[in-house]
One Martini backbone bead per residue (centre of mass of N, CA, C, O) as a GRO file, in nm:
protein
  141
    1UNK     BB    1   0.092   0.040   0.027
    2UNK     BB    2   0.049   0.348  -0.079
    3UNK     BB    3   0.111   0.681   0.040
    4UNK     BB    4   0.057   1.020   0.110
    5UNK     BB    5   0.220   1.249   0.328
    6UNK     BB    6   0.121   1.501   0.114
    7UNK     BB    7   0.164   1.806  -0.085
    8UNK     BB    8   0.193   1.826  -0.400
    9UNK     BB    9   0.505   1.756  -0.581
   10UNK     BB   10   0.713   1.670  -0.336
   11UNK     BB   11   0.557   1.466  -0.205
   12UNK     BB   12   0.555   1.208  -0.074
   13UNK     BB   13   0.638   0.807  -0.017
   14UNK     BB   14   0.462   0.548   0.176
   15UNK     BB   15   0.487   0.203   0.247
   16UNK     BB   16   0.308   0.003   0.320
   17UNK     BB   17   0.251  -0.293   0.497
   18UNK     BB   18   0.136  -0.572   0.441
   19UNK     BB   19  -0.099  -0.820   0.556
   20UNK     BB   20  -0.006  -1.177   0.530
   21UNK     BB   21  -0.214  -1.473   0.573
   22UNK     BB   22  -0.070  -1.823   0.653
   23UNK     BB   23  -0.225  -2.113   0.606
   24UNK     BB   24  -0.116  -2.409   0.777
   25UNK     BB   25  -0.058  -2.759   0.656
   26UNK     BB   26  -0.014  -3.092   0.666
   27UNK     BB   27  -0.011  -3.064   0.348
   28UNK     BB   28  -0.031  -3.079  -0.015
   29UNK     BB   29  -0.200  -2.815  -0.031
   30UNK     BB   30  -0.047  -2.631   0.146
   31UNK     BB   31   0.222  -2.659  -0.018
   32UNK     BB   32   0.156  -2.533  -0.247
   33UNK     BB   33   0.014  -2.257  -0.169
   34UNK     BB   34   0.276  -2.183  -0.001
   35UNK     BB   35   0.457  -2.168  -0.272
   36UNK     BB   36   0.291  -1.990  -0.450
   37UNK     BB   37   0.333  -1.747  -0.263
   38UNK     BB   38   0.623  -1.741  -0.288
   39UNK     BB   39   0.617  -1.662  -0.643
   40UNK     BB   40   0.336  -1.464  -0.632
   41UNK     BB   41   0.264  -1.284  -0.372
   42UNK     BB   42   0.527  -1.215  -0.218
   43UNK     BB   43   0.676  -0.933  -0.066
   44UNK     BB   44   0.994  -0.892   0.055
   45UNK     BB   45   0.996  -0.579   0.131
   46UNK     BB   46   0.669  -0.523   0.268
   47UNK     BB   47   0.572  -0.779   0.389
   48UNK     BB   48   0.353  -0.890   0.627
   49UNK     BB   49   0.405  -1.232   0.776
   50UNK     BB   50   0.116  -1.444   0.898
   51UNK     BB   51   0.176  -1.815   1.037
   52UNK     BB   52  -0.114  -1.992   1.066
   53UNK     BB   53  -0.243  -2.245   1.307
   54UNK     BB   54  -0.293  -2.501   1.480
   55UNK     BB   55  -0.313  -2.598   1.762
   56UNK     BB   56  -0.126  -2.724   2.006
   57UNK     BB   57  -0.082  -2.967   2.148
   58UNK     BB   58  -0.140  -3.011   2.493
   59UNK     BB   59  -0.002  -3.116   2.829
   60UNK     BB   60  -0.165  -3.128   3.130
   61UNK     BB   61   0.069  -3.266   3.363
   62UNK     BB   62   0.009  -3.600   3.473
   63UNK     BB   63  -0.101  -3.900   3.393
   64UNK     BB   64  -0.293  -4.127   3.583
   65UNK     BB   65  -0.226  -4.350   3.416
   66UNK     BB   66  -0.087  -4.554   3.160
   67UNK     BB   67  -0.276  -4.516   2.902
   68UNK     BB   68  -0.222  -4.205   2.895
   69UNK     BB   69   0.057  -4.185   2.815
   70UNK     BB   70   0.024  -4.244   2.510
   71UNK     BB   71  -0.124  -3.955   2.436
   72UNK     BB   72   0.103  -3.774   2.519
   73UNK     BB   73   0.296  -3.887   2.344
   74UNK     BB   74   0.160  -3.784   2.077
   75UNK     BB   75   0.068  -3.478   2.161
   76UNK     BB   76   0.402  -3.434   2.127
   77UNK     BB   77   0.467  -3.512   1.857
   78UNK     BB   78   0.282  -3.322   1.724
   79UNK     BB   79   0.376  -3.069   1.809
   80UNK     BB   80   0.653  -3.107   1.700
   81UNK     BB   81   0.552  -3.125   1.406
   82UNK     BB   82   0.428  -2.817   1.358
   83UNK     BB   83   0.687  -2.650   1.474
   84UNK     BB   84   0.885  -2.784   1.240
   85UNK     BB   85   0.697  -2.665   0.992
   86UNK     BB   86   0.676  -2.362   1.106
   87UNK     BB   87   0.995  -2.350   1.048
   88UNK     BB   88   1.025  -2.435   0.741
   89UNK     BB   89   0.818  -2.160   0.647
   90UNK     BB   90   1.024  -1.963   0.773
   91UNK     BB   91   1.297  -2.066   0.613
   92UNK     BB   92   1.151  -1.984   0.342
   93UNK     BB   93   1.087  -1.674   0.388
   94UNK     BB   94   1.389  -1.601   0.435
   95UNK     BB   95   1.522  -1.674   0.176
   96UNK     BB   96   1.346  -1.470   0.044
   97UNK     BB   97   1.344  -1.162   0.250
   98UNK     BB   98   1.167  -1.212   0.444
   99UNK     BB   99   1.164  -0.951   0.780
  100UNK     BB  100   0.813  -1.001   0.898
  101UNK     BB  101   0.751  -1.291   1.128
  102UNK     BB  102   0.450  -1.429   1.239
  103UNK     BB  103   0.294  -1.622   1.511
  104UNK     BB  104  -0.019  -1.819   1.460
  105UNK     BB  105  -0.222  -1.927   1.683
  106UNK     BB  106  -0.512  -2.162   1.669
  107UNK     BB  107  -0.790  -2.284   1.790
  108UNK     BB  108  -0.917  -2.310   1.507
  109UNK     BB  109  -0.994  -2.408   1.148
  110UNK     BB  110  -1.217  -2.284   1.086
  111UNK     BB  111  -1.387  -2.041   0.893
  112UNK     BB  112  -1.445  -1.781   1.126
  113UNK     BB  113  -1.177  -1.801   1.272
  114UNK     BB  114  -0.985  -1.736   1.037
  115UNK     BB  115  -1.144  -1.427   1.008
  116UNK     BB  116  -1.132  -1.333   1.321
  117UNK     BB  117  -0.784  -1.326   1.316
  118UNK     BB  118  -0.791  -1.145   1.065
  119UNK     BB  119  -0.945  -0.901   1.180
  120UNK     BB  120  -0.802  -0.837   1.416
  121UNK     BB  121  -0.514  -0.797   1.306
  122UNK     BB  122  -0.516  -0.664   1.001
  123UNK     BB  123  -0.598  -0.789   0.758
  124UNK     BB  124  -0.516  -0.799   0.386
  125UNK     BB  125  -0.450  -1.139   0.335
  126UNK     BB  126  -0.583  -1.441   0.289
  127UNK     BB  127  -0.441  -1.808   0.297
  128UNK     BB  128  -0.615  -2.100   0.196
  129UNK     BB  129  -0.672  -2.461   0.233
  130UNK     BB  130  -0.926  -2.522   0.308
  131UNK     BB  131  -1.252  -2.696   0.329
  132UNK     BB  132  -1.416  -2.460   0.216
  133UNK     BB  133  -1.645  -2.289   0.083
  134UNK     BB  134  -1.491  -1.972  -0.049
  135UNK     BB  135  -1.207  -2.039   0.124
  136UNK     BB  136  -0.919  -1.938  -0.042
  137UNK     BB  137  -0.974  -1.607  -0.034
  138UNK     BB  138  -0.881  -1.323   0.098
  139UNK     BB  139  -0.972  -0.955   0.065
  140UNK     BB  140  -0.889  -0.643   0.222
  141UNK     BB  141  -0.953  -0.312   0.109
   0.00000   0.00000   0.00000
């Protein structure tokens, strides 16, 4: 977004920055869609890109029964894999040279809440694989 800071002929130009909220998860339809923001969609010189994610499984506490570890085993698992995973796209959204990445828990993945947290934030621009009809692309402007 170019702003107009003056008037006149010499007034100035001022770019704010887009933001653009990118939901990922660990399937082959958001890997693509995350490869494609990354070479057609990101202005890694003005854009600040905030990567939404499901909420990670949390553990709390200590499991009272025998059979309880085996779920907190997973659900640290789970939780791990999606750090990993959100660690992979801010080190690809960096080698691209975005210098402003903002790491966003998702309560859940409805679209209603992602354009919830999408519209708190002050999105310009939401970009999702969920499986919702109309929301592949969503942007304010």
């Amino acid at each position: 977004v170019v702003v107009k800071t003056g008037r006149g002929v010499g007034a100035l130009l001022k770019v704010i920055p887009r933001r653009v909220f990118l939901y990922t998860e660990r399937s082959s339809d958001s890997d693509s869609v995350f490869d494609w923001a990354l070479t057609k969609l990101i202005n890694p010189e003005t854009d600040e890109v905030y990567l939404v994610r499901d909420k990670a499984s949390v553990t709390e506490g200590y499991p009272r029964f025998e059979e309880d570890q085996e779920d907190v085993g997973r659900k640290d698992a789970e939780r791990a894999s999606k750090d990993a995973h959100a660690d992979g796209c801010i080190a690809a959204l960096r080698a691209i040279g975005v210098r402003t990445i903002h790491r966003v828990r998702n309560v859940d993945s409805t679209p209603s809440s992602l354009l919830a947290i999408a519209t708190s934030n002050s999105c310009d621009l939401l970009v999702t694989t969920r499986n919702a009809p109309g929301l592949f692309a969503a942007h304010n402007a």
